[in-house]
N, C-alpha and C positions, 0 to 999 in steps of 0.2 A: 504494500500500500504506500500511496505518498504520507508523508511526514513533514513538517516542519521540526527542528532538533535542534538543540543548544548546550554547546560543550567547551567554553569559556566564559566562567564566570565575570573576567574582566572584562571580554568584547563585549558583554552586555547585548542589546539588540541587535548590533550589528555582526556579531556572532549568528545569527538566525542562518540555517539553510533548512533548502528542502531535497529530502532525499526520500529513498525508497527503505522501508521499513518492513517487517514480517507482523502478518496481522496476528491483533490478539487473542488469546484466549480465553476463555469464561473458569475461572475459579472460582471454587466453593461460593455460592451464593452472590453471585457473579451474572452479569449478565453483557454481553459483545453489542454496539449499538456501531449502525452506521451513521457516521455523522454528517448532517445537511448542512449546519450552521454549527459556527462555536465563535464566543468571545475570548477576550483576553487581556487581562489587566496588564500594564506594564509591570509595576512595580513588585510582580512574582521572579522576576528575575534577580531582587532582590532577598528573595525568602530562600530559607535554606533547603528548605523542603524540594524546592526547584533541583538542587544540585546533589544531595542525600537524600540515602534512605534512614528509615527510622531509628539507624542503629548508629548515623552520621556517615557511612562509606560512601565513598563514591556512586552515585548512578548514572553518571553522563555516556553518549548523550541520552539526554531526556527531552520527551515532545512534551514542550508549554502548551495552557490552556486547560482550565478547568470548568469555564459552563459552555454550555451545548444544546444542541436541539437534534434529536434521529430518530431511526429506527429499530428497533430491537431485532438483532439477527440470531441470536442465539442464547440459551442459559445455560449457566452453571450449574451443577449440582445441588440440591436442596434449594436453587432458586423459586420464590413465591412470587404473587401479589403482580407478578409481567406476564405476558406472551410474548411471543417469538409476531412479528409485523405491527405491534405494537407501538406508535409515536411516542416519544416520551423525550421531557428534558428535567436537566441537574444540576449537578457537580457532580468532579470526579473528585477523587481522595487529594489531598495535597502533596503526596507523597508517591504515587503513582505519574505515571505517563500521561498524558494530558488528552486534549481534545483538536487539536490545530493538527488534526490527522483524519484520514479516509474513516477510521474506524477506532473504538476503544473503548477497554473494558473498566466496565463500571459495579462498584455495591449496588447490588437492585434496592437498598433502601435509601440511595441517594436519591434517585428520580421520580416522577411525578409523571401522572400520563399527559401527555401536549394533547389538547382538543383540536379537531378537525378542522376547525374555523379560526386558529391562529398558524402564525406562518412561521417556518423552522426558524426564520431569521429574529423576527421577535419573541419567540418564545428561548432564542439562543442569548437574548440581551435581558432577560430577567433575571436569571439566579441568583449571581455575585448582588447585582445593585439592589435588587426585590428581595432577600432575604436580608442583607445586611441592614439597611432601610427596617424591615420588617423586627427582624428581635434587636436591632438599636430603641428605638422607640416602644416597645410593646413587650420585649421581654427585660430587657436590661433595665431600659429607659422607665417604663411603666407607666407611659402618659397617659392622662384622665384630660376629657373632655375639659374645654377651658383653660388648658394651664398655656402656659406663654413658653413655646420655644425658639428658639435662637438656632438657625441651621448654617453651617459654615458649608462653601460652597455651594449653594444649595440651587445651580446650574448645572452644577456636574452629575454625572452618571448616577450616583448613588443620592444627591442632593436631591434634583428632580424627584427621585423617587420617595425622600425622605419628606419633603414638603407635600407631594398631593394624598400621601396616609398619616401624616400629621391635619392635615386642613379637614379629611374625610372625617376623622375622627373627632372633630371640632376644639381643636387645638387655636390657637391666635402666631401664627409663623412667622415671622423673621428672618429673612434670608440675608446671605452675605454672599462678596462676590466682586468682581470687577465692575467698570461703570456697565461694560457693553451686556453682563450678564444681566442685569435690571430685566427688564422687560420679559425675557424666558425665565426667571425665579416668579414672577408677578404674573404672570400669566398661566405659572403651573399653582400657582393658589397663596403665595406668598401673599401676607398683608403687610409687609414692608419689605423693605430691602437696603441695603446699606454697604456702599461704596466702601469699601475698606481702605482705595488708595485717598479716597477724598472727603469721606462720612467722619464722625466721630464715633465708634460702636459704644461705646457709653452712653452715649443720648437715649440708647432703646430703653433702660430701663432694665428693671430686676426679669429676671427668668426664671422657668421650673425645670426647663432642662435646656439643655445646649450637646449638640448633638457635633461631634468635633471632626475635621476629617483633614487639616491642614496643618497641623503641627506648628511649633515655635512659637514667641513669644503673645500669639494672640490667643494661644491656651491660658496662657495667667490670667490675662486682661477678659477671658469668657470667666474664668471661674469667679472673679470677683461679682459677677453679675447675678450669680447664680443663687436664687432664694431660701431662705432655711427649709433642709429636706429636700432640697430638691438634686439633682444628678449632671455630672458633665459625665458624655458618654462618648469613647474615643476610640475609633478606627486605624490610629497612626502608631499603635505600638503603646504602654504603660505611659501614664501622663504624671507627669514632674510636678504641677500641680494638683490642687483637691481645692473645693470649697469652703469657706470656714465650718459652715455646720451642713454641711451634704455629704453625698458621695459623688466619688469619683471610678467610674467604670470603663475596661478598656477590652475588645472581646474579637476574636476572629469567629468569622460567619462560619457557619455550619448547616448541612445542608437537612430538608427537613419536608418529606411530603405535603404534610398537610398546611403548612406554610405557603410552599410553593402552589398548591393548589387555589388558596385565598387573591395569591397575588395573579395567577392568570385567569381566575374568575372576574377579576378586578379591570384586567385588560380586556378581557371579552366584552364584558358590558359597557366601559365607557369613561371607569371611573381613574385606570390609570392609563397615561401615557407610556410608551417605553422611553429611552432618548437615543436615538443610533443615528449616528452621523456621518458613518462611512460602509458601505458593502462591497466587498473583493474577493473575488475566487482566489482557491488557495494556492493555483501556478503564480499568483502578483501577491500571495500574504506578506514576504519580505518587505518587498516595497511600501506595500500598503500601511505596515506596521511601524515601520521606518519614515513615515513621513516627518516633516518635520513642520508642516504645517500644523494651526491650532485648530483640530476638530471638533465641532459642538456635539457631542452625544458619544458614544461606546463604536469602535469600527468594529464589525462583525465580520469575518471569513466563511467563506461562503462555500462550503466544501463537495457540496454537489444539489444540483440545479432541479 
C-alpha cells in the first residue's frame, strides 16, 4: 500500500515521504479499515509517541496520522460491535502507525460508525478537534449553562469546535485570536472576540472557565481571570500556572464512541460546522502538508476518491 513515513525526528515535516508499505493486519480485537480521508495534526511530530513505542524503542519509520474516515475490510479476533463494509471513523492508538496510509489497523473500540449522509472527508476532520472540544468542556471543563468562557484560539480547528458546543450549551463565549480571525470566531457563535495583538484581554472580565490551546505567557494572564471554582483547561502540555482558588486541568484526547457519535449527530443536523480548509490526494500529501501558506481550517488527505 502507499504510505506517507517519517524517520527523522529533526527533519521534522520535511522528512515526510511517500512510499510503499505492506498492509496491515487485524490483531486481537482489531479491526483493518480502508482509509478515504484522514487528518493530521502537525504538532505529532513533536510527540514521542510518533517516534516510540511504548516501551520508548525505536519504531521508525512510522506513518503519521491518527483520525480518519473508511471502510472496514476486515476483523481481528474476538473483534465486536463492527462488520467487515462497515463506514466508520476514529482515532488510531498514538503509538501505532497512523492513518496518512491506503489502509490501517485500528482498536475497534476507537471508532464510531460514519452515517451514510456524511462524507469520509468531514467525518475525517472531526475526531482530534470534536472530541478534544468535546471532554475539554464537558468532561474536564464541566460547563453549566451560563457560565462565561474564554476560548483561546477559538478560529482554529479545535476552537471552532470549542465555541459552537460551548454556545449550544448556552455558555456566554469569548473568543481570542488575530484581528483577521474576528468575524469566523463571531460567526461560529462567539459573543465577543478579542484581538490579542491589539485588545486588552483583561477588559472581558472574570471567567468560569478558559479553555487554553496557545501556551506562554497569556496562560498567566487567562488564569488570573478565572473565577472562584472555576477551571483553566489546557491542550499545550501541564500549565505552569493554576488559579488562585480553581483548578487547573491539562489532558490528551482520547478516543471515545459515544462521544464521537454526539459530535456527528451534531454535524448531521446543522448544529456543528467542521473547519477544513485544504483537500489533497495523498500522491500531493507532502506538499500539501508542507505548505507554508496560512490555512483557515484542518487540510484533510484524501486517500481515495
Amino acid at each position: 500500500m502507499k504510505a506517507i513515513v517519517v524517520t527523522d525526528q529533526a527533519a521534522g515535516m520535511a522528512g515526510m515521504q511517500l512510499v510503499e508499505r505492506p498492509e496491515p493486519q487485524a490483531a486481537i480485537n482489531d479491526v483493518v479499515v480502508q482509509v478515504h480521508a484522514a487528518g493530521f495534526v502537525k504538532t505529532e511530530l513533536e510527540w514521542d509517541p510518533t517516534w516510540n513505542d511504548r516501551l520508548g524503542r525505536d519504531r521508525t519509520p512510522s506513518i503519521p496520522g491518527h483520525e480518519f474516515a473508511g471502510v472496514v475490510t476486515s476483523l481481528g479476533y474476538g473483534t465486536t460491535g463492527l462488520s467487515v463494509g462497515q463506514r466508520v471513523f476514529g482515532l488510531t492508538d498514538w503509538t501505532r502507525d497512523g492513518t496518512l496510509a491506503e489502509y490501517a489497523a485500528v482498536e475497534a473500540r476507537n471508532l464510531a460508525p460514519l452515517p451514510g449522509d456524511v462524507d469520509f472527508t468531514v467525518g475525517a476532520s472531526l475526531p482530534i478537534s470534536g472530541l478534544t472540544a468535546w471532554q475539554g468542556l464537558f468532561v474536564h471543563g464541566r460547563l453549566q449553562p451560563g457560565q462565561r468562557v474564554l476560548v483561546h484560539g477559538a478560529a482554529g480547528a479545535v476552537g471552532l469546535m470549542v465555541t459552537q458546543l460551548a454556545r449550544e450549551f448556552g455558555a456566554y463565549v469569548i473568543g481570542t485570536g488575530r484581528a483577521a480571525d474576528r468575524q469566523k470566531a463571531l460567526d461560529a457563535g462567539a459573543n465577543e472576540f478579542v484581538d490579542l495583538e491589539n485588545d486588552v484581554l483583561e477588559d472581558v472580565g472574570a471567567v468560569d472557565l478558559v479553555f487554553y490551546s496557545i501556551g506562554g505567557e497569556m496562560g498567566k494572564r487567562s488564569a488570573r481571570l478565572i473565577r472562584a471554582g472555576g477551571t483553566l483547561v489546557s491542550i499545550v502540555g501541564p500549565s505552569e500556572v493554576r488559579p488562585t482558588d480553581g483548578l487547573a486541568i491539562d489532558f490528551v484526547v482520547e478516543s471515545d464512541r459515544a462521544q464521537l457519535g454526539e459530535i456527528v449527530q451534531r454535524v448531521r443536523d446543522g448544529r456543528l460546522q467542521p473547519s477544513i480548509g485544504a483537500v489533497a490526494p495523498l500522491d500531493d500529501a507532502v506538499a500539501a502538508l508542507n505548505s507554508t501558506r496560512r490555512i483557515h481550517g484542518k487540510t484533510i488527505i484524501q486517500i481515495r476518491r
